[in-house]
N, C-alpha and C positions, 0 to 999 in steps of 0.2 A: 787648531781653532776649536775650541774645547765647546760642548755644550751649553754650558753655565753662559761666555761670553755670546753665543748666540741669542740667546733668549735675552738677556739683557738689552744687546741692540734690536733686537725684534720688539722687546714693551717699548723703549727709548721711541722705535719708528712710531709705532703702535699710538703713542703721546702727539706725538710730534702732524701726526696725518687729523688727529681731534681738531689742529687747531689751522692747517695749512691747506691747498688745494693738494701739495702734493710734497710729501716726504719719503725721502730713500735713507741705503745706508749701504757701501761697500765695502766691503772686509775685504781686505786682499793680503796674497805675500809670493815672494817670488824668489828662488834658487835657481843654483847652477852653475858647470863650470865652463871653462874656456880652455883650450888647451893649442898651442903651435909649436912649430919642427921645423925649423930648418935645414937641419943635418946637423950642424954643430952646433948648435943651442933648442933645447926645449922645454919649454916653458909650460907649468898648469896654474890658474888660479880661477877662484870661487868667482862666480858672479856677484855683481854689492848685493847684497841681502836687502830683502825690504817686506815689512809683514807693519800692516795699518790699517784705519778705517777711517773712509771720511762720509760724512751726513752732510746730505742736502736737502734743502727748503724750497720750495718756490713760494712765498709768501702773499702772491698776486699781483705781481708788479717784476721783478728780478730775482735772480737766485741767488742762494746765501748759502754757504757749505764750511763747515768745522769738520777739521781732521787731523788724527793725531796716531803716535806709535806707541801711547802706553794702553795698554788692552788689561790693565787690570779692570775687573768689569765695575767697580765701585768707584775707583778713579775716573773710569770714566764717563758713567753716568753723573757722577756731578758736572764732567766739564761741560758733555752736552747740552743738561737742562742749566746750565747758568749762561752759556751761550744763546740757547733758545730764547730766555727772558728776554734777552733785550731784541726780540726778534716781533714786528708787531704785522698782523696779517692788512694786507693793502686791496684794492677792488679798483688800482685804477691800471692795470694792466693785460696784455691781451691773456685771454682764454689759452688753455694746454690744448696741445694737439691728441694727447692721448691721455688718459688716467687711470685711476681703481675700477673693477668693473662695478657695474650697478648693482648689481645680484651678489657683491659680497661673497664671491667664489674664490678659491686659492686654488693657487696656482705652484708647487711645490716639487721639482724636480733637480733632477741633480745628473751632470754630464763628464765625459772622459775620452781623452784620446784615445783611440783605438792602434795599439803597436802593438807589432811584433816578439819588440824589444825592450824593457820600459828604461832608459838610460843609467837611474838611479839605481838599479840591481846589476850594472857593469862596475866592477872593481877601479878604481882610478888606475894600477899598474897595469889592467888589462887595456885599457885605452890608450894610456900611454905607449904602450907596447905594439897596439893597432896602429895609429897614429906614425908613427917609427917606421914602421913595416912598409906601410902607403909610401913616404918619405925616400926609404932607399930602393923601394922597387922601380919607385919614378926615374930617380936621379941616375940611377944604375942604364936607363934604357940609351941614353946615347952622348957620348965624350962632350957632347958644344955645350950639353945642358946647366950655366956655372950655376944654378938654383934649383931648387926644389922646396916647396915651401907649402904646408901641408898646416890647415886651422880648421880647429873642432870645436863646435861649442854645444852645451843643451843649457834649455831653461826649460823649469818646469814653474807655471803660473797660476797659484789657487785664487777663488773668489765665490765671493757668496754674495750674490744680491736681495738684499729686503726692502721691499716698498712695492704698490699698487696691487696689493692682492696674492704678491707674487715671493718666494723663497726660493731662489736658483742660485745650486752649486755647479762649480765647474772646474776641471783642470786640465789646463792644456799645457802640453808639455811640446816643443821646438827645437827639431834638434838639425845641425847643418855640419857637413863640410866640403871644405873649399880647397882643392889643390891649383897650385901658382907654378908653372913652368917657365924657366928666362932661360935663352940660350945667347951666344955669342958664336960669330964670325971672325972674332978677333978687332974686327972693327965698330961694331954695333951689336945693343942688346936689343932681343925681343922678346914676349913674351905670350904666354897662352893662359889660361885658366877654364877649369869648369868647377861646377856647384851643385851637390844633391842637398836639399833642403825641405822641409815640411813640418808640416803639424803633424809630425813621426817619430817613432824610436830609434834606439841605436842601429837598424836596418839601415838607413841613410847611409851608412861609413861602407856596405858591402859597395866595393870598385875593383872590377875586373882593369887586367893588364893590356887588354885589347883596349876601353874608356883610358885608360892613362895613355896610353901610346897614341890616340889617338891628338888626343892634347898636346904631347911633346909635336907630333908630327906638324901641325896648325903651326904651333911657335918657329919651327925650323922653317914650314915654307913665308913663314914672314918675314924672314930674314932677304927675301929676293923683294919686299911689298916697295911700291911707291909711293910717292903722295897723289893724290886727288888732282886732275884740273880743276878747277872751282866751274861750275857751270850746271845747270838743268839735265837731268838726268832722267829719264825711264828705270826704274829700280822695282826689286824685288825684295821686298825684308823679310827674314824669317821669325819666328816665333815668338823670340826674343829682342829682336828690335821692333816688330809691331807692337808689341807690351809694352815696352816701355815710350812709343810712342801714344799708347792708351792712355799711359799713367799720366804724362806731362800733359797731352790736350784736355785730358777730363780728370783733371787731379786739384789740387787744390782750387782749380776756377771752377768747379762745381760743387763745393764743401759750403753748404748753405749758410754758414754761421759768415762768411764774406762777402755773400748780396747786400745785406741792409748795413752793410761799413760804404759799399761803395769801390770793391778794390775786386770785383770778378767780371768782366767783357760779357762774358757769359751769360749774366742775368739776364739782359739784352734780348739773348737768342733763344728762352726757354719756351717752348713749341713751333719752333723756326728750324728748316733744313738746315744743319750744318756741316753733312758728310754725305755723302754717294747716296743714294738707295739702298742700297746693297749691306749697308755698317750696321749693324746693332752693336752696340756696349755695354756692358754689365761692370756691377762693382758685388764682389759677393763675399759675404765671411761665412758662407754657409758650404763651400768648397771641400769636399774631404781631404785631408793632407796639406793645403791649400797654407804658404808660410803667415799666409794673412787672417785666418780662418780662425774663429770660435765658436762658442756655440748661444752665446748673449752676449752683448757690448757690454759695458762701462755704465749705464742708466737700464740695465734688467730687460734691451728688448732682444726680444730670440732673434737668430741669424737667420737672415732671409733675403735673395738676389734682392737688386736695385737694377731696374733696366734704364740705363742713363741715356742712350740712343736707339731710337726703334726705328727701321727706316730712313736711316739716317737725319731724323729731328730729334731735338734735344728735348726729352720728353719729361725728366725727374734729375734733380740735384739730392743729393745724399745730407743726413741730416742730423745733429743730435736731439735733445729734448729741448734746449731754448733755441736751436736756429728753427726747429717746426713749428713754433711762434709766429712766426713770417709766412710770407705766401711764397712757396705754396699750397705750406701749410701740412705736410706729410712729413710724419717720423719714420724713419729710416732707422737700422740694429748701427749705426757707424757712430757711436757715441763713445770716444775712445779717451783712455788716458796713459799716457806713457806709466806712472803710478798713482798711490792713493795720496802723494803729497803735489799732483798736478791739476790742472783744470781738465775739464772734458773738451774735447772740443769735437767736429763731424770731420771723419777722417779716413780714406780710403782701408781697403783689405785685401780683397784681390781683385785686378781692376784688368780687363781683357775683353777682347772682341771677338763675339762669337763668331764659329766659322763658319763656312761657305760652302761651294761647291765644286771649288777647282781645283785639282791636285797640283801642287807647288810645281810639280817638273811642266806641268802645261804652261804655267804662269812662266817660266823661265824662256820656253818653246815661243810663246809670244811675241820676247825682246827682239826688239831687231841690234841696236846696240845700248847696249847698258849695265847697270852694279846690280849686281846680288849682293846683299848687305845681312853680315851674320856677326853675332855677339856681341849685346848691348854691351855697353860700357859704363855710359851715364847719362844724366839728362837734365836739363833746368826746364822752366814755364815760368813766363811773365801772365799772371790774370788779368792783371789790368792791363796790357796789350794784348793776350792772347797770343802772343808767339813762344814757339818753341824752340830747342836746341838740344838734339839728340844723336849721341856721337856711337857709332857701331865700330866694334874695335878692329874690322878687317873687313873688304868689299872685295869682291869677284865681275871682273872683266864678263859681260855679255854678248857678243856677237853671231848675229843671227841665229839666236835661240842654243846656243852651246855657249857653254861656260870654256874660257879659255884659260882656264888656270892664271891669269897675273891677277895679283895681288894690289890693292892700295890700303892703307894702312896707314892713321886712324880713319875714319870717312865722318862726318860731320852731316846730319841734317838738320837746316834752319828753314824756318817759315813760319804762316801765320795759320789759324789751325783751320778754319774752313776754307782755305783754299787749300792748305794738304789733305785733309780728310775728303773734298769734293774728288780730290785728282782720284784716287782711289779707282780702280779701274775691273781688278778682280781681287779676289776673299777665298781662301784655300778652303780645302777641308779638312785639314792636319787640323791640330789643337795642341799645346803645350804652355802649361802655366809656371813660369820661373819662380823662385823662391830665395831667402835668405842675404833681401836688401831692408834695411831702415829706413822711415820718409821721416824729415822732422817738419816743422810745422813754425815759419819763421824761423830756419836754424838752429832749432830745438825740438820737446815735445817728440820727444823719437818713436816709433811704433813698429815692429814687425809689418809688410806687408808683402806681398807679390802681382806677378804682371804677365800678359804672353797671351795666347790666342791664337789664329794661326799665322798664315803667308799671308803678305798681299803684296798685289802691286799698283804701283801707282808712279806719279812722277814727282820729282822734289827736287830740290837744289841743293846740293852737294858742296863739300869744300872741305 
C-alpha cells in the first residue's frame, strides 16, 4: 500500500468531508494459506486474495459508498470525484452518533499482532511438513482410529482507516488449527476434535501428544455414548458450550442494525431482566489473541468491551455507524465487513460471559442427577422468536454430584432465551474463550469470531 496511494485517498477523504457530515475510506487486503492432511492426501492452497478500497458518504439522510480494486491512484481519483458529483448533501435525516473531533485533532496510529511466530517467515514445505507430522502422530496412537484429519490455515489482514480526524493502520494476522479424530468399533463411527486458534502466530500448531491422546481418548469413549431421553435436565456446560450459548442468545438479536427492520424480540427487553443476577455478558474485539479480536473495526472505531448484560439486564446492543442512528443511540468498534467489496454491517467478535465464583467441580458437587455438557458443536438463534438451539457434541451422566462416566451423544439444547438464562443457577470462575469459527450474517457476510466464558449451571431441556 504505497505512499503515493495513501495521500491520494486521504486528499480524496479530505474533499469529500468539505462537503458531507461524514466521510471515510478503507484500504484493505488480505492473504494467506489453508492447508489439510488426511494421511493420504494433502492439500495447500492460497487464500482468494483481495486488496481494495471502498469510500463512504453519509450525505444527511443515508449512506452511499463507492468501491473498487483498481488502486491506481489517478484511476481512481477520477472514479471517486465522478461518483461524488452526483452525490447531493441532504438535512432531512437523523444526526451521527459520533464524528470529527471539534478541535480538529488527528488521531494517527498504526497497530500489529503480537506473535511469537509471524506465519509468513514459515516456509510452505516446513508447514507442510508440521502438519504431516500432527497427522501421523495422531493416527499412529491407536488401531480403531480409521481418520486423522489435521487443517491449518493463517490469514494475514491489512487496513488503513481515513476519515473523522483519524488515520489508523492495522494488521492482524489469524492463524488456526483443527485436528479431527473418527474411530470405528466395526460397527459405528465416532469422532472427537479440538482447535487452538487466535489472533496469533505459527505458535498455535505447538500440540503435545498427551493434547492429542487426549482427543483420540474422548472419541473412543464415544463409541460406548447413547442418545439423550428428551426431557428437562439440571446440567452443567463447560466453557465451550456456555460460549456458544452466549453467541446464539445475544448474537445477531442484539446487532442494532435489526431493531428498526423489526426482526430482533430483543428490542423489547433493552433495560429489562433477562438472565439471573448473577450474568454479565460482554462482546469485545479488544481481547488479546481473542479469534474475533482487532484493534479498530471496519468504520475507524478503536476496540473496546460492549457490556451487553450487567446484572443480568440487557443493558447495550452492539452497533455500527448507521445502526447508532437509532436509539439507543451508542456506537459501538463492531462495524464489520467480510471485505472491502461487502456492506458493513454490526457484528459480534468475541462474545462470552464473564465469570463467577464457583469452581466448576462445586458446580458438578451440586447436581443431584444430571448432564455435564462439553464441546460445542454448533448453534442456530431465531431473533425474531428469541429461541435457541445449541447442540454440545457429548454429555456426562450426573448422579449425586459424581460424574458416572456414561456418555450421551450428540445432546441438543432448545429454549427460549430468558427463561434459559433466568434458570442459570451458578457462574464458575474458570474463563476460556474458544476461537476459529465463522458467523455469517443471513447466510453470508462471513466474519472471524469467538465465544466461551466459564461454567455454569442451570437447567434446560435436552434432546
Amino acid at each position: 500500500m504505497t505512499d503515493t496511494l495513501q495521500r491520494v485517498i486521504g486528499e480524496l477523504v479530505g474533499d469529500l468531508e468539505q462537503r458531507f457530515p461524514y466521510a471515510a475510506a478503507l484500504l484493505s487486503g488480505a492473504s494467506g494459506i489453508q492447508i489439510s492432511d488426511n494421511g493420504s492426501e494433502q492439500s495447500a492452497g492460497e487464500v482468494n486474495p483481495s486488496r481494495g478500497v471502498v469510500f463512504t458518504v453519509y450525505d444527511g439522510a443515508v449512506f452511499d459508498e463507492y468501491a473498487s480494486s483498481d488502486l491506481d491512484p489517478d484511476r481512481l481519483a477520477r472514479g471517486v470525484r465522478q461518483w461524488a458529483s452526483g452525490l447531493t448533501r441532504r438535512t432531512d435525516g437523523p444526526p451521527l452518533a459520533t464524528g470529527a473531533p471539534a478541535d480538529g485533532s488527528r488521531d494517527e496510529r498504526s497497530f500489529q499482532v503480537a506473535m511469537e511466530i509471524d506465519p509468513t517467515s514459515v516456509p510452505l514445505k516446513d508447514k507442510l511438513a508440521l502438519i504431516r507430522d500432527i497427522q501421523q502422530r495422531t493416527k499412529a496412537m491407536d488401531s480403531r482410529i480409521v481418520q486423522a484429519q489435521v487443517r491449518y490455515g493463517d490469514t494475514t489482514r491489512e487496513s488503513v482507516y481515513t476519515g473523522r480526524g483519524r488515520r489508523l493502520t492495522q494488521q492482524v494476522t489469524r492463524t488456526l488449527l483443527a485436528v479431527l479424530v473418527a474411530v470405528s468399533d466395526g460397527s459405528q463411527v465416532r469422532y472427537q476434535f479440538t482447535v487452538n486458534a487466535g489472533t496469533k502466530g505459527f505458535e498455535v500448531t505447538r500440540i503435545s501428544d498427551e493434547e492429542l491422546r487426549k482427543t483420540v481418548d474422548v472419541a473412543l469413549r464415544l463409541l460406548e455414548a447413547q442418545k439423550i431421553e428428551p426431557g428437562d435436565y439440571d446440567v452443567v456446560a463447560d466453557s465451550g458450550v456456555s460460549g456458544v450459548i452466549a453467541h446464539e442468545s445475544f448474537g445477531h438479536g442484539v446487532e442494532l442494525d435489526l431493531f428498526p427492520k423489526g426482526r430482533a424480540l430483543s428490542a423489547q427487553y433493552l433495560n429489562k431482566q433477562v438472565a439471573a443476577p448473577t450474568i454479565s455478558m460482554f462482546d469485545d474485539p479488544s481481547v488479546p489473541g481473542g479469534y474475533g479480536s482487532y484493534f479498530f473495526d471496519d468504520e475507524g472505531e478503536i476496540a473496546r468491551p460492549v457490556q451487553i448484560l450487567r446484572d443480568g439486564v440487557f443493558v447495550l446492543p452492539i452497533s455500527d455507524f448507521a445502526s447508532a442512528t437509532y436509539a439507543p443511540g451508542e456506537h459501538t468498534a463492531n462495524g464489520r465487513r467480510q471485505d472491502f467489496t461487502r456492506k458493513t454491517y454490526a457484528r459480534m467478535t468475541n462474545t462470552f460471559f464473564a465469570p463467577g465464583d464457583v469452581a466448576p467441580a462445586d458446580m458438578i458437587a451440586g447436581v443431584e442427577r444430571g448432564v455435564y455438557l462439553r464441546w460445542p458443536e454448533s448453534g442456530m438463534e431465531d431473533p425474531m422468536g428469541w429461541g435457541i438451539q445449541v447442540t454440545a457434541h457429548y454429555g456426562e451422566e450426573i448422579v449425586n454430584g459424581q460424574l458416572t462416566g456414561k456418555l450421551f451423544a450428540p445432546v441438543g439444547i432448545t429454549g427460549y432465551v430468558p427463561d434459559v438464562l433466568k434458570s442459570i443457577t451458578a457462574v464458575g470462575s474458570d474463563f476460556e474463550l474458544l476461537g476459529g469459527a465463522t458467523c455469517g450474517k443471513g447466510h453470508k457476510e462471513f466474519v472471524p469470531v469467538s465465544s466461551g466464558g466459564p461454567h455454569l449451571r442451570m437447567k434446560a431441556r435436552l434432546g
